[in-house]
N, C-alpha and C positions, 0 to 999 in steps of 0.2 A: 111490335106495336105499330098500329099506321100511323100516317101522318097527323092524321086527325087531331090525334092525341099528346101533337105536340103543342107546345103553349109557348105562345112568343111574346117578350114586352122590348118597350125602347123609352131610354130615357135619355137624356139632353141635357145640358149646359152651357152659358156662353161664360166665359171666364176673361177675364181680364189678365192675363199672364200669358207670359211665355210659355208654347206649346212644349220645349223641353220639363222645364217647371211642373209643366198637368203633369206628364208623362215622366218625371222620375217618380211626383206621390204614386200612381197607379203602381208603377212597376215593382218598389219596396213595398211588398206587402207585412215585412217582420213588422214595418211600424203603423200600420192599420189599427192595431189597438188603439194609438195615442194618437191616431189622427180623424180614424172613423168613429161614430157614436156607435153603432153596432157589433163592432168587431172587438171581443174580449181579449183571445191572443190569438197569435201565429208560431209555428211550428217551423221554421225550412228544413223538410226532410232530406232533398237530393236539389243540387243546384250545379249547373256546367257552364253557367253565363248565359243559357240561352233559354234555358226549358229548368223546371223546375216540380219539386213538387212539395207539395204542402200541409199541414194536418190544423186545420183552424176549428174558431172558437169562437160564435158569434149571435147574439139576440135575434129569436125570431118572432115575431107577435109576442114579447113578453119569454119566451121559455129558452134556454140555449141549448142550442145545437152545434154536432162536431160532426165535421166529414173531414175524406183529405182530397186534395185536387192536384190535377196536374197543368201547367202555365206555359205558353209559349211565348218568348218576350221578342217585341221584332222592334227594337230601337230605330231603323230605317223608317221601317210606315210606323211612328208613334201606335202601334199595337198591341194590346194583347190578350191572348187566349186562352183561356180555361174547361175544364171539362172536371167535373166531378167523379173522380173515380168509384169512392166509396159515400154515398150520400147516408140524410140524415131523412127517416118514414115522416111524412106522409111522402118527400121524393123519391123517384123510383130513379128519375136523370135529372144533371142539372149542366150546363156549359154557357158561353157567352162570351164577349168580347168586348175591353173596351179599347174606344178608337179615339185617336186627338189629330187633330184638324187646323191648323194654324187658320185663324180670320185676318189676318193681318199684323202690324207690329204690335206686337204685347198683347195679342189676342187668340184665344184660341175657343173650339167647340169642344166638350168632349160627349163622347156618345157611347151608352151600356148597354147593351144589347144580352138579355137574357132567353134562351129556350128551355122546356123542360117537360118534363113526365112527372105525372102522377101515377102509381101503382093501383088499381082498378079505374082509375081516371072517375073519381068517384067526384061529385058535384062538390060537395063541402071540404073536401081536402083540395080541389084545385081554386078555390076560393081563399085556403086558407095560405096557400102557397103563392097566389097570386097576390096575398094582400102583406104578406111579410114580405116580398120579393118590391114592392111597390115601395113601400115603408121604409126599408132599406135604402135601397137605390135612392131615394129623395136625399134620405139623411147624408150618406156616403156623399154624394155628388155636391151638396150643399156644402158639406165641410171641406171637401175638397179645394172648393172655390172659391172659401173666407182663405185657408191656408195659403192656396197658390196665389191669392190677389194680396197676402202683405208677407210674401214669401223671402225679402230682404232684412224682413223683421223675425223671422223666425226665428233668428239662431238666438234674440233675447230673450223672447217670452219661451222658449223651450228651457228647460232644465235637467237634469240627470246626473245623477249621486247617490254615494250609497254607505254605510255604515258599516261593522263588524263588530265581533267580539268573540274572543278564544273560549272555550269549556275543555271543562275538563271534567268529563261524563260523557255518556253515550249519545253518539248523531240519533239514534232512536227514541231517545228521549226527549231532544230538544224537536224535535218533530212533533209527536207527539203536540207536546206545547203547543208548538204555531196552528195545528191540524184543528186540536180541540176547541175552536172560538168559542163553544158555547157557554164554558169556563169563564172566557173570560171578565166578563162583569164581575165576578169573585176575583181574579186572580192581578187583573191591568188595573190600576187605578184611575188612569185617564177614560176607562171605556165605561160609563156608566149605563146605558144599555146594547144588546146585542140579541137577535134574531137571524135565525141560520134555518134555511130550510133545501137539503140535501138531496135530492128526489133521481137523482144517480150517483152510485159511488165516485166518489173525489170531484164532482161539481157542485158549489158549492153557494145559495145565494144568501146575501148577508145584508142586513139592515143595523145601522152601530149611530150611536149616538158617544162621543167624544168632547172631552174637555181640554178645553185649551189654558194656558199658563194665565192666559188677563181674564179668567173665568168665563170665558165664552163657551157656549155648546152647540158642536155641531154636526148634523144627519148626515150621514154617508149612505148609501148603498152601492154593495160590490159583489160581481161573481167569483168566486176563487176557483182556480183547477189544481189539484193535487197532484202529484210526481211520487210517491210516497217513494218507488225504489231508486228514484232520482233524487231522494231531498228536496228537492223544490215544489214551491204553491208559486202562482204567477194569479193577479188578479186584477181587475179594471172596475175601476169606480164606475159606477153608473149614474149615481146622484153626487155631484160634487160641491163642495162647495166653496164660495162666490165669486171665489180668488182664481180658482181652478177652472179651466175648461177641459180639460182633460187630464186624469191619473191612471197610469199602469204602474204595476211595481211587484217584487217577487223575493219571497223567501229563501234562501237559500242554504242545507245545509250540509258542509264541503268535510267530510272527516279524513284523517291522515297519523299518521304512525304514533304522535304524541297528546294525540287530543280530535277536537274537531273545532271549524270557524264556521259561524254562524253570521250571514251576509242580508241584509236588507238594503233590496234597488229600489228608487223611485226615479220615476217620468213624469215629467208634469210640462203641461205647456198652458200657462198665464191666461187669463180672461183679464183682458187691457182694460177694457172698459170697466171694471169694477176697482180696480186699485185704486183711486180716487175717495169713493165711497167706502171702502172697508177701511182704509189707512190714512185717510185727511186729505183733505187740498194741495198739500205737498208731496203727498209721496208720487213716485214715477217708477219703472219696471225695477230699475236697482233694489230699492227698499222693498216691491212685491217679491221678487226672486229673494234676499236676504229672511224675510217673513216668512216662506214657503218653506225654503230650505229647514230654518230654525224650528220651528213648528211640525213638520214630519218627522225631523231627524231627530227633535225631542221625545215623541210617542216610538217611533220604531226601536230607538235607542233604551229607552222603559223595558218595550216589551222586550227586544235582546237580551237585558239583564235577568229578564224574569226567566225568559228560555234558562239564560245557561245559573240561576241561583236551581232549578225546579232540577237540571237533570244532575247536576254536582251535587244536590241532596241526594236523588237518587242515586247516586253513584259508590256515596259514602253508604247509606241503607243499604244497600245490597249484599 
C-alpha cells in the first residue's frame, strides 16, 4: 500500500501531574476499562516487562470492536508503542505511540500519535475511522488527565470487591443463568427491565433498568463479552449511574471436584462531585464507597443465589 494511504492524527494534553503518574495510566493497559470511557476490557496475552501483547475490547462510533495488539513499554523515554496485529474491518492497519513529556514540576504533556490503513482506502470508511479514532482519543486523554491530576486521591474514590457462593449443580448451568440476561426481568427481582442486543456471538450490549432497596430506579447500560469455555462474562457500564464514574465487573464461574464457586467482581471508581447530591450534605467518600459497596453487592448477591437455586434445581431434575 503507498504512503498515500496512510492516515496520520495527533492529539495532546497538558496535565497537571507528574510525568511518571501519566505514564504509569498509559502503560497499564489491564485497567483501561475503569479508567478510559472507551475501552470495555483488556486481555494481557503475553507480557516479559517490556513488550506485551494484548486482545482488547473497546467502543467505536457506537459499535465494539476487538483486535489484539502488540506494545513496546520504554519506561526510560516515558514511551509507548503499539502496532495492531490482528485489526477490527473497516481497518486494514492500525499502530501509534504515546509519548510523556515532563513540562516542569508536576507537569507534564502527553502526546497520541495514531497512523493507519483503511482496506480499499475507501472514502467513507476512512472518515469513519478517522472519526472513532478522534472520538476516542479526546475521551482517553481527558480522563486521563482528571485521573492523573487527583491521582493522590485515587486509591479513595477507586473500589474493588467481590462476592461468592458455592452450588451444588453444574458450572454449565450456572452459566447459562448469567449468559441468558434476557430472562432476567422474569427471573432477578431487582431488574425490572432489560434489552440485550447481541449482533456477534458472546458480545453482548445491554440496557437494564434496576431497583434499589430505598425504591430508587436506575438505567444502566453495559457491554458484556462472554468466555463461555472459560466461565467468565467480564462487562463495563457504559451509562452509569450518578454515584459511578466508572464500572467494570466480571462473572465468574470456577468448578472443582465437589461442586462449583460462583464469583462476582466489581471496580468502580466514585464520581466525588455527586456524593453530595445523591446522599445529603453530609456524606463524604466514606459513606459513597459504604453506599456503593452495599448496593451492588446486594443485586450481584440476589443474582448469585438465583444462579446457583436455578442450576441445583436442575441438578436435582436431571
Amino acid at each position: 500500500m503507498s504512503a498515500d494511504h496512510v492516515h496520520r492524527t495527533t492529539h495532546e494534553i497538558a496535565v497537571a501531574a507528574p510525568e511518571d503518574v501519566v505514564y504509569g495510566i498509559v502503560s497499564d493497559a489491564t485497567k483501561w476499562p475503569l479508567y478510559f470511557p472507551p475501552n470495555v476490557h483488556v486481555e494481557q496475552l503475553e507480557f516479559d516487562g517490556a513488550r506485551e501483547r494484548l486482545r482488547m475490547w473497546a467502543m467505536a462510533n457506537g459499535r465494539t470492536k476487538s483486535w489484539t495488539s502488540r506494545r513496546v513499554l520504554d519506561h526510560e523515554r516515558r514511551r509507548v508503542e503499539f502496532r495492531q496485529e490482528q485489526s477490527a474491518a473497516p481497518v486494514r492497519s492500525m499502530g501509534g505511540t504515546w509519548i510523556v513529556e515532563p513540562l516542569g514540576t508536576d507537569r507534564s504533556r502527553l502526546t497520541l500519535l495514531h497512523d493507519f490503513t483503511v482496506e480499499g482506502n475507501v472514502a467513507s470508511d476512512v472518515e469513519w475511522v478517522e472519526r472513532a479514532t478522534d472520538t476516542n482519543s479526546r475521551a482517553e486523554l481527558a480522563s486521563l488527565k482528571e485521573l492523573a491530576e487527583r491521582w493522590a486521591r485515587l486509591d479513595d474514590l477507586t473500589l474493588s470487591f467481590e462476592d461468592s457462593v458455592r452450588v451444588a449443580g453444574p458450572a454449565e448451568s450456572v452459566y447459562e443463568f448469567l449468559y441468558r440476561v434476557r430472562d432476567w426481568p422474569e427471573l432477578v427481582p431487582h431488574v425490572s427491565r432489560l434489552d440485550v442486543v447481541e449482533d456477534e456471538p458472546g458480545v453482548q450490549a445491554m440496557s437494564m433498568d434496576t431497583r434499589t432497596a430505598d425504591g430508587l430506579t436506575h438505567t444502566t447500560e453495559s457491554v458484556r463479552v462472554c468466555f463461555p469455555h472459560a466461565g467468565r462474562i467480564v462487562y463495563k457500564q457504559t451509562v452509569t449511574p450518578a454515584l459511578m464514574s466508572a464500572h467494570t465487573g466480571e462473572w465468574q464461574v470456577v468448578p472443582d471436584m465437589s461442586g462449583v464457586t460462583v464469583i462476582s467482581h466489581h471496580s468502580v471508581v466514585l464520581r466525588e462531585e455527586n456524593i453530595r447530591r445523591v446522599l445529603g450534605e453530609n456524606a463524604g467518600v466514606a459513606e459513597a464507597r459504604r453506599y456503593v459497596r452495599e448496593a451492588l453487592g446486594r443485586n450481584s448477591g440476589a443474582t448469585l443465589d438465583l444462579a446457583k437455586q436455578h442450576a441445583e434445581r436442575k441438578a436435582v431434575n436431571s
